[in-house]
PDB file of N, CA, C and O in Angstrom:
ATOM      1  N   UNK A   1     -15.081 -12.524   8.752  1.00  0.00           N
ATOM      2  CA  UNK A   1     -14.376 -11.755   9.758  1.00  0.00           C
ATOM      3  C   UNK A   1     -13.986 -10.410   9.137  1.00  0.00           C
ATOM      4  O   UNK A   1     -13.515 -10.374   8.000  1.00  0.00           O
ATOM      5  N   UNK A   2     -14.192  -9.192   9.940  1.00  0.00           N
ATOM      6  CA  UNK A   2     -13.801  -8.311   9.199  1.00  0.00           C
ATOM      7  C   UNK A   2     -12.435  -7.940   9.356  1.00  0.00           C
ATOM      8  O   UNK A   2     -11.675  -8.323  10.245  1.00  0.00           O
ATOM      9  N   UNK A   3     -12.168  -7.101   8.345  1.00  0.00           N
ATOM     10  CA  UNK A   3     -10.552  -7.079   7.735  1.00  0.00           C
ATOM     11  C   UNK A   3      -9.886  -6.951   9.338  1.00  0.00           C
ATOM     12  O   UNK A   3      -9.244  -7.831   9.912  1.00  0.00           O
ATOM     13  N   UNK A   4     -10.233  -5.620   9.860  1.00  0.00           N
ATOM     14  CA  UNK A   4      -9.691  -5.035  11.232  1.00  0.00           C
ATOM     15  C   UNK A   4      -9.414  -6.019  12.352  1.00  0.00           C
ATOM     16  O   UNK A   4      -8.532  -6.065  13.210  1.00  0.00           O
ATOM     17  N   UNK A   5     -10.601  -6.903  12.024  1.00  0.00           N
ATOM     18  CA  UNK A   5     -10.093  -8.322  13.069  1.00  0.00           C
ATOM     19  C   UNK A   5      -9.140  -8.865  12.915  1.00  0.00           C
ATOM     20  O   UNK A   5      -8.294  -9.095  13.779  1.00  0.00           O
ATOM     21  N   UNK A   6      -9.106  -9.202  11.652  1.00  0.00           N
ATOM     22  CA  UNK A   6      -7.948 -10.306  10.758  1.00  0.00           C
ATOM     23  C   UNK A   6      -6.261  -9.479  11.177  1.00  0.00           C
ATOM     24  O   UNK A   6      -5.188 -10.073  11.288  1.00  0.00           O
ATOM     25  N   UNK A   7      -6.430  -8.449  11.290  1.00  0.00           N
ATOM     26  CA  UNK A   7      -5.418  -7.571  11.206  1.00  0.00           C
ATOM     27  C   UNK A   7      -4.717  -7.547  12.944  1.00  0.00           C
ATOM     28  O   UNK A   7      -3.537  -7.795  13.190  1.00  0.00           O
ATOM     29  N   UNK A   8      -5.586  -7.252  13.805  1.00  0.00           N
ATOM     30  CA  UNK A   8      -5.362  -7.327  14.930  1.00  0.00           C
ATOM     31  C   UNK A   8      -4.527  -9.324  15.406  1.00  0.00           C
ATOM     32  O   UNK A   8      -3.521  -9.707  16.002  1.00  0.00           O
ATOM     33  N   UNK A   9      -5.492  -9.890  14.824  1.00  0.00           N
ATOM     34  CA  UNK A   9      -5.092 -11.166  14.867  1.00  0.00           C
ATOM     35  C   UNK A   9      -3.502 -11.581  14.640  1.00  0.00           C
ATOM     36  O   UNK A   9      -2.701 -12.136  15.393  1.00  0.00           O
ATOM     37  N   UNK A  10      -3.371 -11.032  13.158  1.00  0.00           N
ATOM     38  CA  UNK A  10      -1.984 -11.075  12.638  1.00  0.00           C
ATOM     39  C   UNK A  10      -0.688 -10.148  13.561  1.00  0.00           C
ATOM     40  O   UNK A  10       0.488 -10.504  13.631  1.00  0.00           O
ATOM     41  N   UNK A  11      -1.089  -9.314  13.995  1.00  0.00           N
ATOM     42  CA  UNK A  11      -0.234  -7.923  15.050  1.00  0.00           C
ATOM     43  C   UNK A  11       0.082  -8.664  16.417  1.00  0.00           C
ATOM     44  O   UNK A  11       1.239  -8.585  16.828  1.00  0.00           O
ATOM     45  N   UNK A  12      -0.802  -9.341  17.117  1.00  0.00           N
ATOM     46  CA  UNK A  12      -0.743 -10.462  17.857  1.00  0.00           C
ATOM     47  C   UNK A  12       0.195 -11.825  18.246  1.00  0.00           C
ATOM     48  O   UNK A  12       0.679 -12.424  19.206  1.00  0.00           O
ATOM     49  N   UNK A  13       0.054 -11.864  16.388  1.00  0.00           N
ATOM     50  CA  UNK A  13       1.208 -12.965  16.591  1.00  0.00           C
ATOM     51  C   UNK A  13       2.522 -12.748  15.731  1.00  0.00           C
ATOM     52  O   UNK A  13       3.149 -13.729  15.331  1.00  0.00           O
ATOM     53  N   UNK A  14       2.920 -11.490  15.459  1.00  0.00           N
ATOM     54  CA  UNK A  14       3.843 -10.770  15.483  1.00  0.00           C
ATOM     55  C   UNK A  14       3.936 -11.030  13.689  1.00  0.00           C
ATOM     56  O   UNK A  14       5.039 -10.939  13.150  1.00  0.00           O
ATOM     57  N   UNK A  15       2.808 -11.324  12.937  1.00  0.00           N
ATOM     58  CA  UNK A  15       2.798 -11.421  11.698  1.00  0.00           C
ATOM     59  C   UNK A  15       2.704 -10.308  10.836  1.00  0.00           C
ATOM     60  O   UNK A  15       1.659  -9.741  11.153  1.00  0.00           O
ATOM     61  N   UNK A  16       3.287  -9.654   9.847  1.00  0.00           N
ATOM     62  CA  UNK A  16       3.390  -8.701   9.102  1.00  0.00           C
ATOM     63  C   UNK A  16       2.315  -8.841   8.289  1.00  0.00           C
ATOM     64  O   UNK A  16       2.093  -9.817   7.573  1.00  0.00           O
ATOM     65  N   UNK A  17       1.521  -7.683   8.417  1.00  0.00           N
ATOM     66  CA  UNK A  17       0.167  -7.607   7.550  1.00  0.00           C
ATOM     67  C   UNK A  17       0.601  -7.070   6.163  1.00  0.00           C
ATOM     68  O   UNK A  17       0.289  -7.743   5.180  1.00  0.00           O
ATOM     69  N   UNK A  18       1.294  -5.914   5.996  1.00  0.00           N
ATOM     70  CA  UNK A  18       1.737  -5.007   5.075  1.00  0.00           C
ATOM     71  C   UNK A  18       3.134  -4.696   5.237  1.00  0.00           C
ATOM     72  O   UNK A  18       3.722  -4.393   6.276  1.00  0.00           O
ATOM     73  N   UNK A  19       3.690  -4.842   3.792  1.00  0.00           N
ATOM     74  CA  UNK A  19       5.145  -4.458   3.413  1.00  0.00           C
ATOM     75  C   UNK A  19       5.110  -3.547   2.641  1.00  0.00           C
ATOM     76  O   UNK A  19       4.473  -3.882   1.643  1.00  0.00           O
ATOM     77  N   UNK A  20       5.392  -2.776   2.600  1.00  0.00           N
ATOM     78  CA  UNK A  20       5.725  -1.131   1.825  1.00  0.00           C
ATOM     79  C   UNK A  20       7.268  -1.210   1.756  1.00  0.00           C
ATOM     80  O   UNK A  20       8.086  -0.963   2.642  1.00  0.00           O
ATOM     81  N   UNK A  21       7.465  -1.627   0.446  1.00  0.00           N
ATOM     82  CA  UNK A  21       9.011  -1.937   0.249  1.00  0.00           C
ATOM     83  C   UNK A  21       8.952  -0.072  -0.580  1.00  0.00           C
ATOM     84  O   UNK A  21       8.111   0.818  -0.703  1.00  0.00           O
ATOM     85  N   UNK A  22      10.499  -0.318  -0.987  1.00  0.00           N
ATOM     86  CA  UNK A  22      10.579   1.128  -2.052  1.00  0.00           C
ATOM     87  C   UNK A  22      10.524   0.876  -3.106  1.00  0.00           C
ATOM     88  O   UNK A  22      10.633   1.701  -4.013  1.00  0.00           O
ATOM     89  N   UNK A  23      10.315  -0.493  -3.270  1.00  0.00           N
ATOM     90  CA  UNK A  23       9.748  -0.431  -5.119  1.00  0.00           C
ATOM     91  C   UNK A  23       7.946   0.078  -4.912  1.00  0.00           C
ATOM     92  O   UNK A  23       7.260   0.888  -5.536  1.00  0.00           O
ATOM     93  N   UNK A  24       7.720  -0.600  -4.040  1.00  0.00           N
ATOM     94  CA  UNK A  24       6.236   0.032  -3.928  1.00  0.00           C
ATOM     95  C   UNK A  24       6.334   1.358  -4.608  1.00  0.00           C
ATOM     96  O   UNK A  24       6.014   1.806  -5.709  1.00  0.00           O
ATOM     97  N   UNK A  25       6.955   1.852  -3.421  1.00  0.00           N
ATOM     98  CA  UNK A  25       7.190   3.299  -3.531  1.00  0.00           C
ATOM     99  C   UNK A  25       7.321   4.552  -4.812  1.00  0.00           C
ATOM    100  O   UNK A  25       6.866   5.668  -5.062  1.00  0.00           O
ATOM    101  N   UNK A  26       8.355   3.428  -5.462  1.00  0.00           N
ATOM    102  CA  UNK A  26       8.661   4.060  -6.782  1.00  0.00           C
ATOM    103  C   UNK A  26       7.607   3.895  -7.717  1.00  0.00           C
ATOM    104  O   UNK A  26       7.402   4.605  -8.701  1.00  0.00           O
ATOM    105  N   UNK A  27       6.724   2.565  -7.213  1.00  0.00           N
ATOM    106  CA  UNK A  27       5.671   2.834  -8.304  1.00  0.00           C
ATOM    107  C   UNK A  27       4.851   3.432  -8.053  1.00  0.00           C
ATOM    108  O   UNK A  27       4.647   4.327  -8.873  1.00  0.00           O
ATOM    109  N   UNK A  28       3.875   3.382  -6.851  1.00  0.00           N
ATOM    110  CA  UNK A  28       3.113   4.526  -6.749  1.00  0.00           C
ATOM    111  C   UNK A  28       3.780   6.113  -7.449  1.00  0.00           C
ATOM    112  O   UNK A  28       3.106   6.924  -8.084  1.00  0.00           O
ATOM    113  N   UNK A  29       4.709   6.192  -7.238  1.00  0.00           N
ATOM    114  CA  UNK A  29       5.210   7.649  -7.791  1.00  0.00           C
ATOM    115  C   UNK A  29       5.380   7.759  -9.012  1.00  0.00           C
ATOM    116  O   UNK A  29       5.506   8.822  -9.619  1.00  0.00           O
ATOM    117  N   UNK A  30       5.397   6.564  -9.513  1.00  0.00           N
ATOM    118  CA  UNK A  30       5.641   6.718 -10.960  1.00  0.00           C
ATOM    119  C   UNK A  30       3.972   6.935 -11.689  1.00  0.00           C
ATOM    120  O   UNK A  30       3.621   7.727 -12.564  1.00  0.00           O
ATOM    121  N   UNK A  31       3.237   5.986 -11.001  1.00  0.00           N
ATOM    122  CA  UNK A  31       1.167   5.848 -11.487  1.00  0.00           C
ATOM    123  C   UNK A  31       1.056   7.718 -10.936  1.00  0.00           C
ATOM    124  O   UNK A  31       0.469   8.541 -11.637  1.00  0.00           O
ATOM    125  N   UNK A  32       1.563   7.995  -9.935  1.00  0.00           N
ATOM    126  CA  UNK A  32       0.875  10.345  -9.537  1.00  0.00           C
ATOM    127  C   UNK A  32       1.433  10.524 -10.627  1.00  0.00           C
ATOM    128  O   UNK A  32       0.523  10.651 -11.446  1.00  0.00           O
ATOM    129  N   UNK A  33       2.599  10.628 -11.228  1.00  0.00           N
ATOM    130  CA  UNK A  33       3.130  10.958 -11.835  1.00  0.00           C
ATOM    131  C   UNK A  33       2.404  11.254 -13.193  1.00  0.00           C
ATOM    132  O   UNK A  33       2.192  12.349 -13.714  1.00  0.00           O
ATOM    133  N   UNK A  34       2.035   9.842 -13.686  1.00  0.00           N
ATOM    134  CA  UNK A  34       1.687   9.511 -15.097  1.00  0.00           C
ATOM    135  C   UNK A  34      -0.025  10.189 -14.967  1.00  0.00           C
ATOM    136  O   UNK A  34      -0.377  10.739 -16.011  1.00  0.00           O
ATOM    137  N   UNK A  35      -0.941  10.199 -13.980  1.00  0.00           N
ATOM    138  CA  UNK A  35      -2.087  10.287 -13.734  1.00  0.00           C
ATOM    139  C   UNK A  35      -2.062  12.043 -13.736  1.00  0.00           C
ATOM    140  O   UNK A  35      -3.085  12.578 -14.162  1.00  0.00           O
ATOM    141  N   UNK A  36      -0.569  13.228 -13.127  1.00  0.00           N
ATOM    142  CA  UNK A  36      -1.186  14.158 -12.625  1.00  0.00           C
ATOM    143  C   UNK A  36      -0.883  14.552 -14.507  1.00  0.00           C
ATOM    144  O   UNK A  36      -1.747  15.239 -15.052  1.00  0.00           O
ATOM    145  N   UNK A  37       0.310  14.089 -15.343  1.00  0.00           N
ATOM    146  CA  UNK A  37       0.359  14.409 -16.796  1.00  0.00           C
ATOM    147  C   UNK A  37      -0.844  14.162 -17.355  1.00  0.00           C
ATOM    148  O   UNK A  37      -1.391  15.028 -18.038  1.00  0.00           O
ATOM    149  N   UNK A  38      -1.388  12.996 -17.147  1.00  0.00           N
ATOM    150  CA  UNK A  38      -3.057  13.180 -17.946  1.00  0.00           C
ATOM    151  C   UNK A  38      -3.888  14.113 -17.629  1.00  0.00           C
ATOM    152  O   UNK A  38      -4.846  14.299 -18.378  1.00  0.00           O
ATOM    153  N   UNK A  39      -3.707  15.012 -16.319  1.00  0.00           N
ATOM    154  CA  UNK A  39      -4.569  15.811 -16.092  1.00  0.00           C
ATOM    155  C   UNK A  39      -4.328  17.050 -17.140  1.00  0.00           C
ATOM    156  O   UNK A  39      -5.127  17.685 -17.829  1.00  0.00           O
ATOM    157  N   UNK A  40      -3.110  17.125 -17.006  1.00  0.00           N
ATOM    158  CA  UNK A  40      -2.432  18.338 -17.656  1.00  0.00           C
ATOM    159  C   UNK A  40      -2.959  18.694 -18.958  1.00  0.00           C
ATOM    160  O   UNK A  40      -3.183  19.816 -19.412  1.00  0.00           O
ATOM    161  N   UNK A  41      -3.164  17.229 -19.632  1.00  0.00           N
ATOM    162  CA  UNK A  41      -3.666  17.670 -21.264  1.00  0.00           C
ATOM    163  C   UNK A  41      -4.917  18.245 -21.702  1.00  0.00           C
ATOM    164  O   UNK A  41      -5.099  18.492 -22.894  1.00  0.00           O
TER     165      UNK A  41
END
């Protein structure tokens, strides 16, 4: 089944596909962070 199905399926029955808490958050920002300094060198 493809993902988009699975997804619609879950929205349907009022199931949470994705949680984007703020630790997420902080880590993604912390990985730009560390990734745009490697560019730098």
């Amino acid at each position: 089944m493809p993902l988009a199905n699975f997804i619609d399926i879950l929205r349907n029955k009022n199931i949470p596909w994705m949680e984007y808490t703020p630790e997420h958050i902080k880590d993604d920002e912390t990985a730009i962070q560390k990734y745009k300094d490697g560019q730098n060198k």
